[in-house]
N, C-alpha and C positions, 0 to 999 in steps of 0.2 A: 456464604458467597462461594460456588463454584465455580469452576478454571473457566475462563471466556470460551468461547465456542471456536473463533478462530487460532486459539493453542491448543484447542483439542486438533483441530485439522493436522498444526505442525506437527503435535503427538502422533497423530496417526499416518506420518509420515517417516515420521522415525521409526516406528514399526515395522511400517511396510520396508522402507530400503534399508533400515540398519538393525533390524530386531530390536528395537528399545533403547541401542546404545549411542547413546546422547554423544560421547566423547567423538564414536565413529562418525555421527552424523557430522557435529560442529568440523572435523577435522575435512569431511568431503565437498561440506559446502564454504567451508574457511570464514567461520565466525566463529570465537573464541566460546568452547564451553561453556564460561559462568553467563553469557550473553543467553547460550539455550537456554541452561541449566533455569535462569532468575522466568522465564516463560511461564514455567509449570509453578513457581511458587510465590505467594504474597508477601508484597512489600512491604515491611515494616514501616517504612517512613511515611506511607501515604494507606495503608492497608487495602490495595489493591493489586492483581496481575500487573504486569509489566503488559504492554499492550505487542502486536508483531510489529515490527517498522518494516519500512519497504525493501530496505539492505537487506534483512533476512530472506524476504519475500524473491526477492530478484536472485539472491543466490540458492536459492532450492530451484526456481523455473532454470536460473542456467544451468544447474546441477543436472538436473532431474527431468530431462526433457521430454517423458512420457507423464510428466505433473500434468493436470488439468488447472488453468491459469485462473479459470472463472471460477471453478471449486475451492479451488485455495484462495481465493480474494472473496468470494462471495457466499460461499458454501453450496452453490448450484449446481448439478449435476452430481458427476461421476468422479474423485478425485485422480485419477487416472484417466488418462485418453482411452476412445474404446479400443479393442484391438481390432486391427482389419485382420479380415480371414485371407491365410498367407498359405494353408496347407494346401490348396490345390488350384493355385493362380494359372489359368490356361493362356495360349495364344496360338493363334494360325498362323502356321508358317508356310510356305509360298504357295505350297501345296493345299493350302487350306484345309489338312489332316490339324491336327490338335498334339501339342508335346507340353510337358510341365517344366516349367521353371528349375532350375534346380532349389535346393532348399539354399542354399548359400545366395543366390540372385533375388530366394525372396527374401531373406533376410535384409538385404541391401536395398529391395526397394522398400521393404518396410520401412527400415531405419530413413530412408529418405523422404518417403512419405509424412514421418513421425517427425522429420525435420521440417517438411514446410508445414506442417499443423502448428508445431513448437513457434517456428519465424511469424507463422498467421499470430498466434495467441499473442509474443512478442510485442508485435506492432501493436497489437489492442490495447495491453494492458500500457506501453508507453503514451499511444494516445490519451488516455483513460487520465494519468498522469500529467501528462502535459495539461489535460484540463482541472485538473485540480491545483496543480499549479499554479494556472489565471487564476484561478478560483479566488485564493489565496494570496496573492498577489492585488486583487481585485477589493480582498479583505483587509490587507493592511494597510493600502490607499484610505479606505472607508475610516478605520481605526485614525490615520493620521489625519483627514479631514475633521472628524468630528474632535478630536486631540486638541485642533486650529480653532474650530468651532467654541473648543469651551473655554482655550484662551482668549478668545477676542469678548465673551460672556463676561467672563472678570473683567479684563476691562471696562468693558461699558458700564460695569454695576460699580466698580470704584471710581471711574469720574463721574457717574450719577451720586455717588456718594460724597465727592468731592466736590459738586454742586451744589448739592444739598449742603452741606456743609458752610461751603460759601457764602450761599443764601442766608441762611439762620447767622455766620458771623455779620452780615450786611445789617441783619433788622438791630442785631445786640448794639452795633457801631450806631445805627440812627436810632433807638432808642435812649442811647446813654445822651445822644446830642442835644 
């Protein structure tokens, strides 16, 4: 049995921003080492990975705001945002000549840009969540209905039994008569 695909993504995460070091990563994203650590390896108790929970999940996207949200939940695309091309961002100024950005402004709008992509992703994957939540919610209703359901079963099959019952003492009483 090899590592799930979705610990390979975290694995390849920790590479990418902390060169493999599990303690650096746990420590950036503030989830306790043995938490990473148990990702990569099989559980004794049940002989399988540990699966990612969404706490991990949600503190690498806030970590890591150039993470791709769909890559890391879904394995789809690119795990990283693409990069926008920053080295020769133009604009017309009044004179509608042409002057460059400085590298510091595109730094800034980059990083702002990377900020509404991150807020966009954000929103999604909470949406995403919030439906899985009904989901789930939707699920446990189902689970306590049918719960009610097979309580009210017994019932019916013990006073069908306790009729039964009945009946058959009724014939012994008028047969003995």
């Amino acid at each position: 049995m090899g590592i799930p695909i979705e610990n390979k993504r975290v694995r390849d995460i920790i590479e990418l921003f902390c060169n493999g070091n599990e303690l650096q990563f746990s420590k950036e994203i503030g989830i306790s080492q043995p938490r990473i650590n148990r990702l990569f390896s099989v559980d004794i108790r049940n002989n399988k990975y540990p699966l990612v929970t969404i706490d991990i999940i949600k503190a690498i996207i806030n970590k890591y705001i150039n993470v791709n949200v769909e890559a890391l939940i879904t394995g789809h695309g690119d795990i990283l945002k693409g990069k926008l091309e920053t080295s020769k961002k133009v604009v017309a100024d009044a004179n509608d000549s042409e002057k460059l950005l400085s590298h510091n402004d595109v730094e800034k709008v980059t990083f702002l840009e990377n900020q509404v992509h991150f807020y966009k992703d954000q929103v999604e994957f909470y949406k995403n969540t919030i439906k899985l939540e009904e989901r789930v919610k939707d699920l446990e209703y189902f689970n306590e209905v049918l719960r009610l359901k097979i309580e009210v079963d017994v019932q019916i099959e013990k006073t069908e039994l306790a009729i039964i019952e009945r009946d058959k003492n009724k014939k012994q009483l008028i047969s003995k008569k």
